[in-house]
C-alpha positions in Angstrom: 9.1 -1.1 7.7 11.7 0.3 5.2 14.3 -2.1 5.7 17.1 -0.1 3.7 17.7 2.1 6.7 16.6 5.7 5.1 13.8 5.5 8.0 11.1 5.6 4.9 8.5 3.5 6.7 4.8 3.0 5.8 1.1 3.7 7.4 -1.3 1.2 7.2 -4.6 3.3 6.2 -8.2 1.4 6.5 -6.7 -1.5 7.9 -4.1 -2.9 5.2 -2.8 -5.8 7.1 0.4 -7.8 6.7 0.7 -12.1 6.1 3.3 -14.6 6.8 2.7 -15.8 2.9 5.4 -13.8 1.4 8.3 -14.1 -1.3 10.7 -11.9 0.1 11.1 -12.1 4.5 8.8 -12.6 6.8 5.7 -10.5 5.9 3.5 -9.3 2.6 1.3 -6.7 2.9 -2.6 -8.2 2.2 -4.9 -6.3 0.7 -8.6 -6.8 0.1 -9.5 -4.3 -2.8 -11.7 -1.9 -0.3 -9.7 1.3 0.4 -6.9 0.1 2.2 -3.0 0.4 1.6 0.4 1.5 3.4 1.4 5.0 2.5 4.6 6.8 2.9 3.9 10.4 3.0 7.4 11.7 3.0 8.1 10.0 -0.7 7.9 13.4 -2.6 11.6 13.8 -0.9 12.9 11.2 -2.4 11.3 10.5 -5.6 10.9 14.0 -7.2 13.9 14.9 -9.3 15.6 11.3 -9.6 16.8 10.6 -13.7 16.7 7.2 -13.0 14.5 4.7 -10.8 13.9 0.7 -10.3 11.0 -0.6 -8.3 10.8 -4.4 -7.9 8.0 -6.4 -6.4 6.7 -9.4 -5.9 2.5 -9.2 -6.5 0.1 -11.7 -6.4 -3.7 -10.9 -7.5 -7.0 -12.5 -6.4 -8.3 -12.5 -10.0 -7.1 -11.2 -12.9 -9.1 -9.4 -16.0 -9.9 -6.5 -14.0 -8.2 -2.5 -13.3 -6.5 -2.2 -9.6 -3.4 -0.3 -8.9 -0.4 -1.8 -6.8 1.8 1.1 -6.2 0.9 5.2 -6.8 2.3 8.0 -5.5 -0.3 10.2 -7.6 -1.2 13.7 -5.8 -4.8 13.8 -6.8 -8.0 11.9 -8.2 -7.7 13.2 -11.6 -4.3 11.5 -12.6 -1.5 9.4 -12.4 1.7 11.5 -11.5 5.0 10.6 -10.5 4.9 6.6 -10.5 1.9 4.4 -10.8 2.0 1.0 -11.5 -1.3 -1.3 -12.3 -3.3 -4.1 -13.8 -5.3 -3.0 -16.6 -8.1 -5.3 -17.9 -7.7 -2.8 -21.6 -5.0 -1.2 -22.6 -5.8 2.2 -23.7 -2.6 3.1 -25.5 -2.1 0.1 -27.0 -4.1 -3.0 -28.4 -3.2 -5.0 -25.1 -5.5 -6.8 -22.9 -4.7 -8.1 -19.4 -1.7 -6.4 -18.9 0.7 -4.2 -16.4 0.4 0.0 -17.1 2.7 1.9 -15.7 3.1 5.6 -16.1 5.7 8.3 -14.9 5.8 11.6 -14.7 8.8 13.2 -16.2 9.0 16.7 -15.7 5.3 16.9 -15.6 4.3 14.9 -18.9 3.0 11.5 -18.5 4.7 9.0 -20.3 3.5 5.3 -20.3 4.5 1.7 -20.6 1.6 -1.1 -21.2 2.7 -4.5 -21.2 2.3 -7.0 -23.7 -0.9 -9.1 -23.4 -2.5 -12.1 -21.3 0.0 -11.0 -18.3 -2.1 -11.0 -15.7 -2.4 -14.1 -13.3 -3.2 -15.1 -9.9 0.0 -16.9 -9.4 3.0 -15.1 -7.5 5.3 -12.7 -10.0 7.9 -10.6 -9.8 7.3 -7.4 -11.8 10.5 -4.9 -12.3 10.0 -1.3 -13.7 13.2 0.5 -14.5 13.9 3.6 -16.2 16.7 5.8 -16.4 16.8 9.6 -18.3 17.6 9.3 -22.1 15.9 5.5 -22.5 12.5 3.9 -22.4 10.6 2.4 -19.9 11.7 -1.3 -19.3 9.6 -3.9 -17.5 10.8 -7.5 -16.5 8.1 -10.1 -15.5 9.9 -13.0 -13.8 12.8 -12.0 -14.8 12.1 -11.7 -18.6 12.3 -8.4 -20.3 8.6 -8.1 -21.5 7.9 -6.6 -25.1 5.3 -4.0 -24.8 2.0 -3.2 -27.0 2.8 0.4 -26.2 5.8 2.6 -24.7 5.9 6.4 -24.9 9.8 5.5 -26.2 12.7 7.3 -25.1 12.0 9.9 -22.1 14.6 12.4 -20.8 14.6 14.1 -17.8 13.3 13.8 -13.9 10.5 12.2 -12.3 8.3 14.9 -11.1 4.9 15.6 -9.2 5.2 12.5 -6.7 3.5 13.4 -3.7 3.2 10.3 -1.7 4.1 6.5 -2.2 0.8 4.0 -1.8 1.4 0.3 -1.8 -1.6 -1.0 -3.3 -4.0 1.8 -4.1 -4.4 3.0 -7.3 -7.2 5.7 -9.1 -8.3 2.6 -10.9 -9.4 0.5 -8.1 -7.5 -0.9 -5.0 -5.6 -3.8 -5.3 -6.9 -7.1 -3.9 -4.1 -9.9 -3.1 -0.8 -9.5 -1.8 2.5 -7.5 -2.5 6.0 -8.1 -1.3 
């Protein structure tokens, strides 16, 4: 349930459940890595054209060292578009290893953010991606700005291409914990 009042509720699809071991209310959604997610299908109406976006979660992994997506609002198999946010066992932008990837699509280039190493855990954390037109990508982990091992730098313009908005499926893999 979208609790800001814009009426931008969620499906569950293949049985993504929720659990009373949250961080934030009453609920998390659970998630056991096998095709299941929430999906809003109305996001492309408000995600497309925004210069300027924060998305703040709180995710907690079964295991770490691996590739599974935790929010996408890609259109297709092929690529990430729009918003997609992920653990990613190797970076392939930068030298990273266990880290957070994020990507974006501003006005239809990819542009993307890999976290710095060793960031993956099984433990509850609050990941923050925010990015506004004329500055770079910016990720907090627990509330600490993280320094990358790769950012595509300084991106102008408008998120573009976002279809959809999937709580923990990714092209990757499908995530397997919880997200708040």
């Amino acid at each position: 349930i979208d609790s800001s009042g814009n009426g931008n509720h969620s499906t569950s699809v293949a049985q993504a459940t929720t659990t009373n071991e949250s961080k934030v209310g009453d609920y998390a959604g659970t998630f056991d890595g096998t095709g299941d997610y929430f999906e809003d299908d109305d996001a492309e109406n408000y995600l497309n054209g925004l210069t300027a976006i924060t998305v703040s979660a709180w995710i907690k992994s079964s295991s770490i060292n691996h590739d599974l997506g935790f929010m996408g609002t890609r259109t297709d198999g092929s690529a990430d578009t729009g918003i997609a946010i992920r653990y990613d066992s190797a970076g392939s932008l930068g030298a990273g290893t266990n880290l957070i990837k994020s990507v974006l699509t501003i006005d239809g280039s990819d542009e993307s953010y890999e976290s710095s190493s060793n960031i993956q855990t099984t433990a509850w954390q609050h990941v923050v991606l925010s990015w506004e037109s004329g500055s770079a990508i910016k990720m907090y982990v627990n509330g600490v700005l993280d320094v990358p091992t790769y950012s595509s730098g300084v991106l102008t313009g408008s998120i573009s291409n976002a279809a959809f908005m999937r709580l923990g499926f990714h092209k990757q893999g499908d995530w397997n914990g919880q997200l708040d």
